[in-house]
N, C-alpha and C positions, 0 to 999 in steps of 0.2 A: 325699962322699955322706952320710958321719954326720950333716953340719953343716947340708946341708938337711933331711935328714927331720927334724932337728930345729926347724928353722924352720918348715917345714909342718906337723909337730905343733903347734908355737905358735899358727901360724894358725887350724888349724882349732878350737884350745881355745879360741881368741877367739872365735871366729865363732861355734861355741857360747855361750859364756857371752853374744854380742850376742843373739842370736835366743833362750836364753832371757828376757832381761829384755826384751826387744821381747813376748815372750806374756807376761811377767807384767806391763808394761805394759797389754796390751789385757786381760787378767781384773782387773785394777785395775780398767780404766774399765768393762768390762761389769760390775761389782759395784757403781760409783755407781751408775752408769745402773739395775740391779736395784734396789738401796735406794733409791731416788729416787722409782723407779716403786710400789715398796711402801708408801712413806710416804705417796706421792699416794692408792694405792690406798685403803690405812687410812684418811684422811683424808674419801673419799665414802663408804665403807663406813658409816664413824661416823656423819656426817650426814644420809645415803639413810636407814639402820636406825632414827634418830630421830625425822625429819623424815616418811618416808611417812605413816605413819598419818596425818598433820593433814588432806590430803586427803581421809579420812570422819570424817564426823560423827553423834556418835548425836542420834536424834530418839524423841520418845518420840509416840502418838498419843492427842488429851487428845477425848473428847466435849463440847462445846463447845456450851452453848444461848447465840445470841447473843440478847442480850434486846432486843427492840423498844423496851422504854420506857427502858432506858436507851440504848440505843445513838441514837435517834431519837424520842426523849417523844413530841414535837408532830408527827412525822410530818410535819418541813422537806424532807427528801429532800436537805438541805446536807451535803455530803461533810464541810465546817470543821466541825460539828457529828458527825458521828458521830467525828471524829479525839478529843474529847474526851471521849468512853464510857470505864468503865474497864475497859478490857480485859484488866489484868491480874487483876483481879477474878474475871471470867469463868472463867480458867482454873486458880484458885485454888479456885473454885466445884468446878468441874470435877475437881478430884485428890481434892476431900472427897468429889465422889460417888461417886469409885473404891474408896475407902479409909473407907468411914463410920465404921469403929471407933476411927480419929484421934479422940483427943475435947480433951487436955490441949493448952492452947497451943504449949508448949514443941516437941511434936511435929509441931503445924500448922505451926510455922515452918520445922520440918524439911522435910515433906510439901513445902512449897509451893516448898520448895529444887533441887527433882526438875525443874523446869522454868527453862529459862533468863528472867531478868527481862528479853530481848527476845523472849520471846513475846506479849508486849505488841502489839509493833509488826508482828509480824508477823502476829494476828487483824485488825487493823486495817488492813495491806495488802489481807488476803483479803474486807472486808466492803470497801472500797471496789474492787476489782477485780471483787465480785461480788454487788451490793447486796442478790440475792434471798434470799441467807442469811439475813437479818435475820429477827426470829421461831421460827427450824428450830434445832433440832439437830442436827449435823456434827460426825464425828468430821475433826480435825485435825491434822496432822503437825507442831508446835513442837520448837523445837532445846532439846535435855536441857543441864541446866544442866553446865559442866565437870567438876566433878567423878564426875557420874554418865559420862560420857563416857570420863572416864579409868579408870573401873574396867570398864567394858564394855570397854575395848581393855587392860586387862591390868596398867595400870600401876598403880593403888590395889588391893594384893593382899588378899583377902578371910582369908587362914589368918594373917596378922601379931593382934597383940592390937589391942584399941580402939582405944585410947587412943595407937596408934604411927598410925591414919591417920587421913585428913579424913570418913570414912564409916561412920557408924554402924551398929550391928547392925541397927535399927531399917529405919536407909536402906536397907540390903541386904536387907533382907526384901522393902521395897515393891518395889526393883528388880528382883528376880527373879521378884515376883507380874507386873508387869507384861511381863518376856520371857517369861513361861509366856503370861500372856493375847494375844503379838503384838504390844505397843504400844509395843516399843524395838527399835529397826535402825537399823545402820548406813548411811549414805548419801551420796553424794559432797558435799563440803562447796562446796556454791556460794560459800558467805558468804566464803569466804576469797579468794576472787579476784574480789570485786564488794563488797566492803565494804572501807570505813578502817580506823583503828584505832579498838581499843574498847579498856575495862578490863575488860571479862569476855571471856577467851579463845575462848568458843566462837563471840563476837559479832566479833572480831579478824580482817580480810582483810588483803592486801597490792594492792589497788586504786590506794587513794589515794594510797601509796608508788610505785607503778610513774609512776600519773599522774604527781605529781608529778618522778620522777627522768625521764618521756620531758619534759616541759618545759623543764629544768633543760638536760638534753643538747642539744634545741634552740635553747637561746639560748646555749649553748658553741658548737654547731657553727657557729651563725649568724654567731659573733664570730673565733673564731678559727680557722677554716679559710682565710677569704679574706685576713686580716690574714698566717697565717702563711704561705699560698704566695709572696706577694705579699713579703716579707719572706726566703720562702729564696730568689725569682726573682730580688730586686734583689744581695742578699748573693754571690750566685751569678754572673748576667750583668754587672751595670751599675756595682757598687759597686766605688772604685778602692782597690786594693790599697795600703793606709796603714797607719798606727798607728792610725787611728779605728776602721777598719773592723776591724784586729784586737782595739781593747778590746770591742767589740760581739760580734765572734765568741768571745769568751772569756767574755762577762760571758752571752751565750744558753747556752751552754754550764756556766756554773757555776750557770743559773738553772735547769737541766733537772734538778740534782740536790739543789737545795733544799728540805726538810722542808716537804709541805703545809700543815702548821699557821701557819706564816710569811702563805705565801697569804690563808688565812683571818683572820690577825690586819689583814693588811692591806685586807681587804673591812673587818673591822667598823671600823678608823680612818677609811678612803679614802670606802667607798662608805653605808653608816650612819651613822657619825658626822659624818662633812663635807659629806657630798652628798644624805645625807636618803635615802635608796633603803627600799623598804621591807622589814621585816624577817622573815625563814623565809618568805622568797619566791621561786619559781625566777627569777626575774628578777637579782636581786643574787647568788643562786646560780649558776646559771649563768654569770656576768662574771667570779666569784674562777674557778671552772673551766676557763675559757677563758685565763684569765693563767697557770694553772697547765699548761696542754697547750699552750700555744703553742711552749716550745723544744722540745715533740717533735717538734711537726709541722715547724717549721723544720727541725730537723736533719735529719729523714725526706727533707724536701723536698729542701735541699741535695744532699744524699746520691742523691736520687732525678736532680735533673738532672746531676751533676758524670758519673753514670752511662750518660749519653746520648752515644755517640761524636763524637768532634770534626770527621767527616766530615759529619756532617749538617750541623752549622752550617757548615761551609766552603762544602759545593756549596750551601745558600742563598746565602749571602754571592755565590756567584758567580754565579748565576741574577740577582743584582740585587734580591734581597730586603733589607730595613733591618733593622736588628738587632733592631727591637720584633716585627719580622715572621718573623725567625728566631726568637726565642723562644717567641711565639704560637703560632705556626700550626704550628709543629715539634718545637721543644724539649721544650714544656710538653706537648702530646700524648703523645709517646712516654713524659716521664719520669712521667704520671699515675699509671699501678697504683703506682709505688714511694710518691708523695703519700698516694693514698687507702688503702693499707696503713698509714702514717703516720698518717695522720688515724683509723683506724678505731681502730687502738693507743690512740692518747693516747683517744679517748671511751673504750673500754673502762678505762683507766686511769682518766679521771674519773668513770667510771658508779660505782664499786668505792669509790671517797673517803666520809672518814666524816669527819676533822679538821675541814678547813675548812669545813664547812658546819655542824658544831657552833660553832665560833664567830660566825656568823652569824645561829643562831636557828634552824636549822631541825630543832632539836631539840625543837620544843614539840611538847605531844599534840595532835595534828591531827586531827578525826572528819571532816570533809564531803572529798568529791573534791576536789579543786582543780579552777578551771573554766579556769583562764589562768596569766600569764604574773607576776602581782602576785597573787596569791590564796596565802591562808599554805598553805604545803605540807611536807611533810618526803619522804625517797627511802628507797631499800630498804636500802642499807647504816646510814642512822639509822634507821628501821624495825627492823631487826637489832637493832642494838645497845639501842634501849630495849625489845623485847620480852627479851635475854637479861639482864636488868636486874631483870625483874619476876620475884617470886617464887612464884606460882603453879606447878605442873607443868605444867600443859597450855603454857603459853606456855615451854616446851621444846622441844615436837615444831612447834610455828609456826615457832619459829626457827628451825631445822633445814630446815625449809619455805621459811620465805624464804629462808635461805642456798641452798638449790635452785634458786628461780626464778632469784637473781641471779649463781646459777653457770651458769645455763642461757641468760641474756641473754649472760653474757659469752662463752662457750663460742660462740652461735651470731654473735657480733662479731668473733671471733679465726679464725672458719671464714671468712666472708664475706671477712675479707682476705685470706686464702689463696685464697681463689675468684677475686678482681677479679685477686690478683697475675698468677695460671694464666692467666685469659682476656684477660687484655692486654698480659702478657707477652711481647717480640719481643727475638729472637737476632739479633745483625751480625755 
């Protein structure tokens, strides 16, 4: 009797000491899992806290007499002709009349700093959108130059000494004469999701960025979604089991975890330098993209048909269906959602790339939209990175901005495969 209870004491001290380290296994993994999610957390925190603000923008409101003779001397009524009035003139006119006691240059240059130098262009939107201004006096809504922008939202602190920021005692006077008078508010920042890039931040959108990365993605998707099913169906169905088709399954496989820069060095030798393509264009972009997503989609693909029970293909086969007609009409059907999960991954993988397309040029300063598929363009992740580049503050809170949009493209690309997987999803 001694000799088992002492064996079942042994037991049960084991069985103890297992079922303890089995729960401190699982607080182990609930504690990544916690830090993981914190870090993620911190992570949007950081950049949400940064980044909102860029969505308003201060504008200040200028009285504006558009003058007749210069905006239209000869009274042509030709739009080309008034686009060459000097409009920034006008609203330089315009800040003197606020502020008459400006008298010393040195201050005018200050004064005239209070408005962005694309207010220019955008009196001359407003006089061609609305011709009968010409003559009148109107007061106007023009975007405040950034810096004024950034001390309105808090970031250029007024209690620091001079000489430690961009905003003179001077300037701070004018700008709080003007938020006494009503003629500075904040307002949703159109410009930044309907404008390029600019060098003055308050004039800096992520339009032409977006353009350009939805073109770039389209001639990825166009190249290597049908290349790569087509490639995980034959790998999958039709290809015989050899030494070839093994170096190929291994050489896809060592290509899926190949440093993107590689990709891109091979655009600018392959498709630039040899083959003439033209350059910081979604076109040759998009093509390094697509060589770079193609071993996921294969693998995906792969993966997605090998998943498809062997009963399907048999009761084809036995129905008298041919084998192009079992993988067609059956195979490929069902093993779909796991494809276009696949497919949706590797775009959002390439949406996200900054390497390879810096070696291809699409790193130049880009101002017009892109209108196609050969028009120089640059995407949001090179966007990014040359806005955190620039040493300005305001193109802080843009980047933080962009980093949002493009967390927010990806975000709803990584939901959408989870959506197709759900909805066409089928159990055997």
């Amino acid at each position: 009797m001694t000799d088992r209870s002492t064996k079942s004491a042994k037991v049960a001290a084991s069985l103890r000491r297992r079922h303890a380290a089995e729960r401190r296994f699982r607080l182990y993994g609930m504690g990544a899992v916690a830090f993981a999610l914190a870090c993620l957390g911190l992570l949007f925190f950081t950049v949400v806290s940064k980044g909102y603000t860029a969505f308003q923008q201060t504008y200040v409101k200028l009285p504006i007499y558009f003058d007749a003779g210069d905006i239209d001397p000869k009274n042509s009524g030709d739009p080309k002709v008034w686009a060459k009035a000097n409009y920034q003139g006008m609203a330089k006119k315009s800040l003197r009349g606020l502020f008459p006691d400006v008298k010393k240059r040195r201050d005018k240059r200050a004064l005239y700093k209070l408005a962005s130098s694309g207010a220019a262009y955008e009196l001359r939107a407003i006089v061609r959108e609305n011709p009968d201004l010409v003559g009148t006096t109107t007061d106007v809504w023009v975007t405040a130059d950034d810096d004024v922008d950034m001390f309105i939202k808090g970031y250029i602190r007024g209690d620091v000494a001079e000489n430690e920021r961009r905003i003179s005692n001077k300037e701070m006077a004018w700008i709080e004469a003007l938020v006494a008078d009503g003629r500075l508010e904040k307002r949703f920042n159109t410009t930044f999701f309907s404008a390029g890039d600019s060098r003055e931040p308050e004039l800096a959108g992520v339009w032409g960025a977006a353009a350009g990365s939805f073109f770039t993605l389209l001639v990825t998707l166009a190249l290597a979604f049908p290349i790569g099913v087509a490639a995980a169906i034959y790998l999958e169905e039709f290809a015989p089991k050899n030494k070839l088709t093994q170096v190929i399954e291994i050489n896809i496989n060592n290509l899926a975890a190949v440093p993107s820069i590689v990709f891109g060095l091979l655009g600018l030798a392959v498709f630039l330098n040899f083959i003439g393509m033209p350059r910081s264009a979604p076109l040759v972009g998009g093509v390094v993209l697509a060589l770079m997503t193609l071993p996921t989609i294969i693998i995906a693909g792969r993966a997605a048909i090998k998943s498809v029970p062997p009963s399907i293909r048999e009761a084809a086969l036995g129905l008298g269906a041919s084998r192009s007609q079992v993988v067609f009409h059956h195979v490929l059907p069902l093993a779909m959602p796991g494809v276009l999960t696949g497919t949706i991954i590797g775009m959002a993988q390439a949406l996200g790339e900054t390497a390879p397309l810096l070696m291809i040029g699409m790193v130049a300063f880009i101002v017009d939209i892109p209108g196609g598929f050969t028009d120089p363009a640059t995407v949001l992740p090179v966007q990014i990175y040359l806005w955190a580049d620039s040493p300005e503050r305001a193109f802080v809170e843009r980047t933080s901005a962009a980093i949002m949009v493009l967390l927010g493209f990806l975000i709803m690309m990584n939901l959408t495969a989870v959506w197709l997987r759900k909805k066409f999803e089928r159990r055997w």
